[in-house]
Every structure is written in structure tokens, then in C-alpha cells.
C-alpha positions as CSV (number, residue, x, y, z in Angstrom):
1,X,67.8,-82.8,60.2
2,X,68.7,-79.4,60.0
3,X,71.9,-80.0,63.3
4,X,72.7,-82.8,60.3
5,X,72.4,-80.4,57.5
6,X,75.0,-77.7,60.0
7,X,77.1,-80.2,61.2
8,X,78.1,-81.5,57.4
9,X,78.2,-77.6,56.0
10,X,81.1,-77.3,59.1
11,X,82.4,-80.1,58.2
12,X,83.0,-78.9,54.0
13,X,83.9,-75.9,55.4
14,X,86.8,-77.1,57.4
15,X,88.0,-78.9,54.1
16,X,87.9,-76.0,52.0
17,X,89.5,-73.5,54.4
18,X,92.4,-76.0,54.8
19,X,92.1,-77.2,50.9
20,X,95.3,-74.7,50.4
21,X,97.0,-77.9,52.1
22,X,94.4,-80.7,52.3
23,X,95.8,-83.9,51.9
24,X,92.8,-86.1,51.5
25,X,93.8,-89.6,53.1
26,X,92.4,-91.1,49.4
27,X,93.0,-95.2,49.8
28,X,91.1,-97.1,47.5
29,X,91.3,-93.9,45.3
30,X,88.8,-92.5,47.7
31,X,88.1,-90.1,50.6
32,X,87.7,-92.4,53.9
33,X,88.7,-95.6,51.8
34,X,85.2,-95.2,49.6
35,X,82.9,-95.2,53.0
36,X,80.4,-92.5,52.6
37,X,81.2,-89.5,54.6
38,X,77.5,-88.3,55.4
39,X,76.4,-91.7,57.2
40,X,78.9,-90.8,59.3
41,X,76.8,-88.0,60.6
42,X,74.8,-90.5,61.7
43,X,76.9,-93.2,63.5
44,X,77.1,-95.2,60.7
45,X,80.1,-97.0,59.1
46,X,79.2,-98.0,55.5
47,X,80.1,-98.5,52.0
48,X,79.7,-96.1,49.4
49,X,78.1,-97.3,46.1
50,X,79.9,-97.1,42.8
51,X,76.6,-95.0,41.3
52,X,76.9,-92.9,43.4
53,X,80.0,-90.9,43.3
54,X,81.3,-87.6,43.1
55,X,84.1,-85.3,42.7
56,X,85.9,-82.3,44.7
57,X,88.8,-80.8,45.1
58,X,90.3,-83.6,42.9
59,X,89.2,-85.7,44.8
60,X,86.8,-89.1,44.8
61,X,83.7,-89.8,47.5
62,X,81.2,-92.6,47.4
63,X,78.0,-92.0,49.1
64,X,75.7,-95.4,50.1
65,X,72.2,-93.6,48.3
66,X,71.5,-90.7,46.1
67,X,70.0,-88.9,49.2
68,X,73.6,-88.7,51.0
69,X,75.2,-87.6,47.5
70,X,72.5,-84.8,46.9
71,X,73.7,-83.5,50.8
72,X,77.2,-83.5,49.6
């Protein structure tokens, strides 16, 4: 939990050390085309909810459960 926890504070941290620039690949008017970015973390390709969204950097992510948004 906690090499998950590391591996997704890297990850934002890439993101907002290259936000100067960041062009977020938003189709579907999301990041990663709605699928939520934290399953990733754990080999999984799904979905991300409509209730569950948030915002950064302007712009949209969808997470699949409230526990992958509250990581975010």
C-alpha cells in the first residue's frame, strides 16, 4: 500500500513539475479518455464513474470508487 501510495505521489509529481507545459491528452473531456488513473497502479484498465470526479490543473479525472478519488 504504501510502494502504491509513493508510486502515485511520483507520478503527480511528474505532472506538476512539467504542468508549465502539460498537455493533458483530455479525450472524452478527460485525462486517459475517463479511465481512472489510480487502478492503473494496479494493472487495472477501468472506467471511471461519473460521481466520482475531480478537477486539476484544469483539467477532468474520473476515478472507478471514492477510495481511488480520495488517493488522488
Amino acid at each position: 500500500m504504501k510502494t502504491q501510495a509513493l508510486s502515485v505521489i511520483f507520478f503527480f509529481g511528474m505532472l506538476i513539475a512539467s504542468s508549465q507545459t502539460a498537455n493533458y491528452n483530455t479525450q472524452k473531456d478527460y485525462v486517459a479518455k475517463g479511465y481512472d488513473v489510480i487502478a492503473y497502479f494496479d494493472n487495472q484498465a477501468v472506467e471511471g464513474k461519473n460521481e466520482y470526479i475531480a478537477r486539476y490543473d484544469g483539467v477532468k479525472f474520473k476515478f472507478l470508487s471514492e477510495k481511488n478519488l480520495n488517493t488522488f
